[in-house]
C-alpha positions as CSV (number, residue, x, y, z in Angstrom):
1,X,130.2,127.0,52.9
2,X,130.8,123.8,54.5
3,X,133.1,120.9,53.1
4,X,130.3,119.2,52.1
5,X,128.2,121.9,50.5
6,X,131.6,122.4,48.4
7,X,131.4,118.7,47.4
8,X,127.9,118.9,46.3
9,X,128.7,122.0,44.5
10,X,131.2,120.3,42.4
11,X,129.3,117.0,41.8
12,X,126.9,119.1,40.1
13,X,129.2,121.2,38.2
14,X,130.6,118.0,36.9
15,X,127.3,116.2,35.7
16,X,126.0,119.4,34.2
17,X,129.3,119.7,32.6
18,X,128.9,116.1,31.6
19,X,125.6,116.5,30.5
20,X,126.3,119.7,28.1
21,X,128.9,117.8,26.5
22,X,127.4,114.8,26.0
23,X,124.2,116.3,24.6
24,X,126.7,118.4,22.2
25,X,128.0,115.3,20.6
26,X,124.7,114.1,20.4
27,X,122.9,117.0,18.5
28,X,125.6,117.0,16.3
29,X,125.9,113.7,15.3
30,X,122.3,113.6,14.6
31,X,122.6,116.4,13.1
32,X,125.6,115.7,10.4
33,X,123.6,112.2,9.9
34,X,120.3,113.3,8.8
35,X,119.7,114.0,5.2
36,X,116.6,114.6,5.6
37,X,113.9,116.0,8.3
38,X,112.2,112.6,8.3
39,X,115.4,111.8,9.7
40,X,116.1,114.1,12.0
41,X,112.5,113.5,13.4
42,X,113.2,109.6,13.6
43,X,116.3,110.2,15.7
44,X,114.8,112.3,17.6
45,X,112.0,110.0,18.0
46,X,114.5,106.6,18.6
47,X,116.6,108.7,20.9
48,X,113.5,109.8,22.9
49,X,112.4,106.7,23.9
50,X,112.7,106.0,27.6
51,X,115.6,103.8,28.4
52,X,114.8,100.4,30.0
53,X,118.2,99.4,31.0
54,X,121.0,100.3,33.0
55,X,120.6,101.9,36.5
56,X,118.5,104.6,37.5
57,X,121.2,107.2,37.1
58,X,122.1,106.4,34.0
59,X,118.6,106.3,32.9
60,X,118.3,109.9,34.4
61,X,121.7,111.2,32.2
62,X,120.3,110.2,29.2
63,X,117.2,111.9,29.6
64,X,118.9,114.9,30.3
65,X,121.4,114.4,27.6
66,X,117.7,114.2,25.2
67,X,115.9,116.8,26.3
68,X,118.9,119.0,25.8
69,X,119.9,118.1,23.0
70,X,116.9,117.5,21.7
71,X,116.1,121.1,22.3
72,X,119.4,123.0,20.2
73,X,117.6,120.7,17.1
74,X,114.4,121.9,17.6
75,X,115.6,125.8,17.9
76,X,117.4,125.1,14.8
77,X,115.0,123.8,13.2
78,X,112.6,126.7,14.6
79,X,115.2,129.4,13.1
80,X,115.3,127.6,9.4
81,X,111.8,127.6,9.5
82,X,111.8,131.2,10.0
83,X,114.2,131.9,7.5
84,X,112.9,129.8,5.1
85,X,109.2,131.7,5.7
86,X,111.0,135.3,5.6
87,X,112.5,134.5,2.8
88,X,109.2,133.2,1.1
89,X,107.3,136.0,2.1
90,X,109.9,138.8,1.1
91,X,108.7,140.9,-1.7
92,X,112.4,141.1,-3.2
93,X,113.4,136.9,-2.0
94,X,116.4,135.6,-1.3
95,X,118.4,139.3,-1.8
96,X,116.1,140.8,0.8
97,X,117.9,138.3,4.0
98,X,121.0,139.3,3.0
C-alpha cells in the first residue's frame, strides 16, 4: 500500500468515525427530546431537510449524519412496533413477552 493509499485510508476512517459519532448524538438527543411520536417524526422531518448553507462538504456530513441516524430511530421504532403488536396479539398479553 502506497503512502498515499494509507492517507486515504485514514481520511476515511476518520469521517466515518466522525460520522458514527455525530449521528449517535443526534439520534439520541432526538430521541431523549421527543415526548411524543409526532415529535420524533417532526425532528426527523426538520432534520431531514436538505441543508442550504455551508460548503458542499459540510452539506454532504450532515446528510450522512441524517440518514444514519435517522435510520437507528426508525429500527427502533420498527422493533416497538413489533413488540407492541406481539404483545397485542398474545393470547396470554403482556406475561407472554416476558
Amino acid at each position: 500500500m502506497t503512502i498515499e493509499q494509507q492517507t486515504n485510508k485514514e481520511m476515511v476512517q476518520a469521517i466515518e468515525q466522525y460520522v458514527e459519532q455525530e449521528s449517535e448524538k443526534w439520534a439520541q438527543h432526538v430521541l431523549s427530546n421527543a415526548k411524543t411520536v409526532d415529535d420524533l417524526m417532526t425532528a426527523l422531518w426538520e432534520h431531514g431537510k436538505v441543508k442550504k448553507d455551508g460548503t458542499e462538504v459540510e452539506r454532504m456530513l450532515h446528510r450522512l449524519i441524517y440518514e444514519r441516524g435517522a435510520s437507528r430511530i426508525k429500527a427502533l421504532m420498527t422493533e416497538i412496533e413489533t413488540l407492541t403488536l406481539k404483545r397485542a396479539l398474545s393470547p396470554k398479553g403482556d406475561s407472554a413477552i416476558r
